[in-house]
C-alpha positions in Angstrom: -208.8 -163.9 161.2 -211.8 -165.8 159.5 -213.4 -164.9 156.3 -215.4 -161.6 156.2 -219.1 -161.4 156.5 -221.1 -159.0 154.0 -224.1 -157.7 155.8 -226.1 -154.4 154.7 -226.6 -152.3 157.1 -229.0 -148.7 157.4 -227.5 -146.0 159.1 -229.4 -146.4 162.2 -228.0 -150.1 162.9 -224.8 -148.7 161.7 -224.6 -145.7 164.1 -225.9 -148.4 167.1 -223.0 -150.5 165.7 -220.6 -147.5 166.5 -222.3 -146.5 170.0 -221.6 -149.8 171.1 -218.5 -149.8 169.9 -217.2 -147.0 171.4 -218.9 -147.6 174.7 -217.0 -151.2 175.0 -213.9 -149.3 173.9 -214.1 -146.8 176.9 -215.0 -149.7 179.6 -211.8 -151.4 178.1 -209.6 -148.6 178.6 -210.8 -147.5 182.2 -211.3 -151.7 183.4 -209.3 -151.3 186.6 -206.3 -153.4 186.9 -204.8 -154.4 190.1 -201.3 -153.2 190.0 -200.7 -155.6 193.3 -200.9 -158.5 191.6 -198.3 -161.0 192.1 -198.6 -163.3 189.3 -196.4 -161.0 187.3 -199.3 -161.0 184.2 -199.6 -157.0 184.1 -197.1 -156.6 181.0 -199.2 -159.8 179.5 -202.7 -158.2 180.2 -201.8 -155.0 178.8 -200.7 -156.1 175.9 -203.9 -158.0 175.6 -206.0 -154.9 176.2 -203.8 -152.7 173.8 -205.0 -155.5 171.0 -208.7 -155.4 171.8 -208.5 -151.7 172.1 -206.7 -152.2 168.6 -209.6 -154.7 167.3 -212.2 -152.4 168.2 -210.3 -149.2 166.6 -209.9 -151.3 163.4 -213.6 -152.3 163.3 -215.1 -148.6 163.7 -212.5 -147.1 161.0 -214.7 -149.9 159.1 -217.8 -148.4 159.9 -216.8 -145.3 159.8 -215.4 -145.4 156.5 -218.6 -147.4 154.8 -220.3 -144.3 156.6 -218.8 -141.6 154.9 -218.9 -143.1 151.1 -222.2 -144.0 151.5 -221.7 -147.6 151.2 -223.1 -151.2 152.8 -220.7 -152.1 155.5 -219.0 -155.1 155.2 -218.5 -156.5 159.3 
């Protein structure tokens, strides 16, 4: 992972930050997947969508946790 960017955020950019968030989360989790597939990548690409999903948890706990102490976030 590269360094981490500082940015202060308000709470309305923060709680956008955490819609959008979410909403990529839940496209993620219900992209259809072609169980047909022949290539024999299914194990591969759901290993890859269990890290994004993974990524994505990781960064709202961030939020989420700057959020609750009252604190910039640090994305």
């Amino acid at each position: 992972m590269s360094e981490p960017l500082h940015i202060e955020l308000s709470d309305f950019q923060r709680d956008i930050l955490l819609k959008g968030l979410r909403y990529v989360r839940s496209s993620r989790m219900m992209e259809f997947r072609d169980l047909q597939d022949k290539s024999g990548d299914e194990e591969k690409a759901e290993i890859q969508r269990r890290d994004e999903l993974g990524e994505i948890r990781h960064l709202v706990e961030l939020l989420d946790r700057k959020t609750r102490k009252g604190e910039p976030a640090a994305v």
